[in-house]
N, C-alpha and C positions, 0 to 999 in steps of 0.2 A: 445754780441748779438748773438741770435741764427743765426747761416748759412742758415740755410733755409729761415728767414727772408730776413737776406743780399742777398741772392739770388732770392729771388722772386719782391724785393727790385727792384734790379738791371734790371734784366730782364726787368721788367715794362719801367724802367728810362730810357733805352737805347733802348724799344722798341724789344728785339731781340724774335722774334718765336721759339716755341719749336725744330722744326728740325733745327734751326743756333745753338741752345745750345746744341746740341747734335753735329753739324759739330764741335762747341768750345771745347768737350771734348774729340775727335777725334785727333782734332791740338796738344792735350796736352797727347797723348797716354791714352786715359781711353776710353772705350768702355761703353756707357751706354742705355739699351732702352727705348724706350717709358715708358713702364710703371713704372720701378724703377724713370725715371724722374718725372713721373705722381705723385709718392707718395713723391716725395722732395717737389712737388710747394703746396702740401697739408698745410693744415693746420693741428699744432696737434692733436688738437679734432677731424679730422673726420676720419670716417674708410680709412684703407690705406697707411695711414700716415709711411713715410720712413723718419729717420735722416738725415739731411744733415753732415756726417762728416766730418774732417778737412783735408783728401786725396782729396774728391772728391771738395771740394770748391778749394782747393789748384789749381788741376788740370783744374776747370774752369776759374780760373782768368788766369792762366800759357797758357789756350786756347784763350784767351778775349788777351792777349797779344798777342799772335804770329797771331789771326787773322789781329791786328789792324796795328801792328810793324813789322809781319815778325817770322820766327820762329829763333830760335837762331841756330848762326851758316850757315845762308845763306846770305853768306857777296858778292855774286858777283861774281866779276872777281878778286875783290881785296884779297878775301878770308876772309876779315875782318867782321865776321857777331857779330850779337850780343850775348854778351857772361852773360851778365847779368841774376839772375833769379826773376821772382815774388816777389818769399817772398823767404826768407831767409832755408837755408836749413833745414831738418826735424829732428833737436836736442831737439826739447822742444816739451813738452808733448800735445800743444795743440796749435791752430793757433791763434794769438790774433788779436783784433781789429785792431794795429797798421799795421800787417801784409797785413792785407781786405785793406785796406787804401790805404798803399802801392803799392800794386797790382791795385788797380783801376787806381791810377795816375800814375805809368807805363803805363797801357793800354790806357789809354784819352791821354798819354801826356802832364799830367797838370800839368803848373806852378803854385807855391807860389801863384800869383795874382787870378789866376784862381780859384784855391780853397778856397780863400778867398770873391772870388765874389761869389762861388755858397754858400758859408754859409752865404754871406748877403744875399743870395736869400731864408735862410729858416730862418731867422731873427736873426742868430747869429752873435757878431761881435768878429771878429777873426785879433789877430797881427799876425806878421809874426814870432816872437821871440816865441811865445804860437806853431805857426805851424811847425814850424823845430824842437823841444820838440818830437813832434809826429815821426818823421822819422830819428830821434836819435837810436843808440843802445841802447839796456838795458844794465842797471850798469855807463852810461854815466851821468856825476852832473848834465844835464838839460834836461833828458828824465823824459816824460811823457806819461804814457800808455794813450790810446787811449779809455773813455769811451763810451757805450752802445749810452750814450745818445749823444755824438757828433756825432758819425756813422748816428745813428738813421737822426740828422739835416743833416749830410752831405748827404744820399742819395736821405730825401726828396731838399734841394738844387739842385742835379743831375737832379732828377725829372722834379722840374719847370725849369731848363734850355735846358733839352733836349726834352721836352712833350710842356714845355709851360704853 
């Protein structure tokens, strides 16, 4: 799935204004303006039109977390912060579905049941043995990458759960 979809996607589902996505890319050390933002929520056909590459999606979901979670490494008093990241670090050429995935349910906090209820909310019916597939390593015997098309269900799911 294109990034700029998933991200305009998102936006919508979660409701956030363009100055909170600009504080999210902030959270995540990227600096972006108005207008290169402007030309991501484009659509490809129209003039203006900017790629959402795989840094800068990277860096909004890494912002979508530390807004929701806290930023890593601010553990308190105890010093124990969180040490976890998004997606997995930048060895592969290209960010995949599994990755977006990943990263959302970081940031929501969602359980197995939870993502399982927002994909019966976009009429997909999903086991749990099918959904842990997804948040498997690759090269692991019961990974399954992460199609276009489940993304696609899973954000309109997000959607009707958090729009209604």
């Amino acid at each position: 799935m294109i990034n700029n979809d998933v991200l305009r996607r998102l936006r919508y589902a979660l409701n956030i204004t363009e100055l909170k996505v600009i504080e999210l890319f902030k959270l995540a050390g990227y600096e972006i303006d108005k207008q290169e933002l402007a030309g991501i929520f484009l659509k490809e056909d129209e003039v203006g039109y900017r790629e959402c590459g795989d840094l800068v999606m990277e860096r909004f979901l890494e912002g979508l977390i530390a807004s929701r979670r806290g930023k890593r490494g601010s553990g308190g008093a105890s010093g124990a912060g969180r040490t976890g990241r998004a997606v997995e670090p930048r060895n592969r050429s290209r960010l995949s579905n599994n990755d977006i995935l990943k990263g959302i349910r970081i940031a929501l906090e969602l359980r197995d049941d939870d993502i399982i209820a927002i994909m019966a909310l976009a009429g997909v019916a999903l086991s749990k043995p099918e959904l842990t597939a997804l948040f498997r390593k690759p090269g692991q015997a019961n990974f399954r990458p992460c199609g276009d098309q489940f993304l696609r269900n899973f954000l309109v799911g997000l959607t009707a759960k958090y729009r209604g």
